[in-house]
N, C-alpha and C positions, 0 to 999 in steps of 0.2 A: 486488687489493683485492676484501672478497666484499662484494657486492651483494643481501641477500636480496632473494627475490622479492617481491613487490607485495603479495600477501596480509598480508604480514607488515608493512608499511606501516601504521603507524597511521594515516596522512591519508586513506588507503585502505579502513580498517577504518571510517573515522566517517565518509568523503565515502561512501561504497559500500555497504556492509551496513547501516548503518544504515538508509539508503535502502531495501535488499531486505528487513528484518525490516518495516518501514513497511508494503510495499507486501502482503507475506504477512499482513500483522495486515488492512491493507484487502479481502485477498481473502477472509483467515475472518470478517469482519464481512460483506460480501457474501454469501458463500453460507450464511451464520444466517440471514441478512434473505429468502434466496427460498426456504428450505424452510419459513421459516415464513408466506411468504405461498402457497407450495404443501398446509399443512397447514389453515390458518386458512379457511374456508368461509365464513364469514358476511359478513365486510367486503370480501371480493373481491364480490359483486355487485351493486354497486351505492351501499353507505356509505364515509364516509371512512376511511382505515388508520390505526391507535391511532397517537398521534404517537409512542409509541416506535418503531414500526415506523417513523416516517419519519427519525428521530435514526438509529438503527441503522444504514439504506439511504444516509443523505447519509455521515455518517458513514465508513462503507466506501467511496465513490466519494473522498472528504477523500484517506483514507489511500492509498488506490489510487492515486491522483495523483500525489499528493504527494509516495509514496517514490520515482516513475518521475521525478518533477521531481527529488528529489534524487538518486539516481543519475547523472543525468546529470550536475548541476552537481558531482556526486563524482566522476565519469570526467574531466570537463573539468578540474577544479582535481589531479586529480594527473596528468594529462599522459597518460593513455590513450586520451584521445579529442582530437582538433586538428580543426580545418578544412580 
């Protein structure tokens, strides 16, 4: 009987990658958010960050998490990962 491999697993495909496109959207939200407080001069010293800068930065840590949370509960729900 063939068996594809895993990848080819839809349970796989939405418990898993989805997960990884999540956590890749969290990292490019991230690194928008420090180059633009490495560009931005006047509010680093001392006033508060535009609140989009602070939507952007929670924002990216949200997705950063989140896709690592789901990954995992996408490893454990298709049997790649046990205890």
């Amino acid at each position: 009987m063939y068996h594809p491999t895993i990848f080819l697993d839809p349970q796989f495909t939405l418990g898993v990658m989805a997960g990884w496109l999540l956590t890749v959207a969290g990292v490019g939200a991230l690194l928008l958010a420090a180059v633009w407080f490495s560009v931005a001069g006047e509010w680093r010293r001392g006033s508060a960050p535009p609140a989009a800068f602070r939507v952007l930065a929670g924002l990216g840590l949200v997705l950063f998490l989140g896709g690592l949370l789901w990954q995992f509960v996408g490893y454990w729900a298709t049997g790649a990962l046990s205890w």
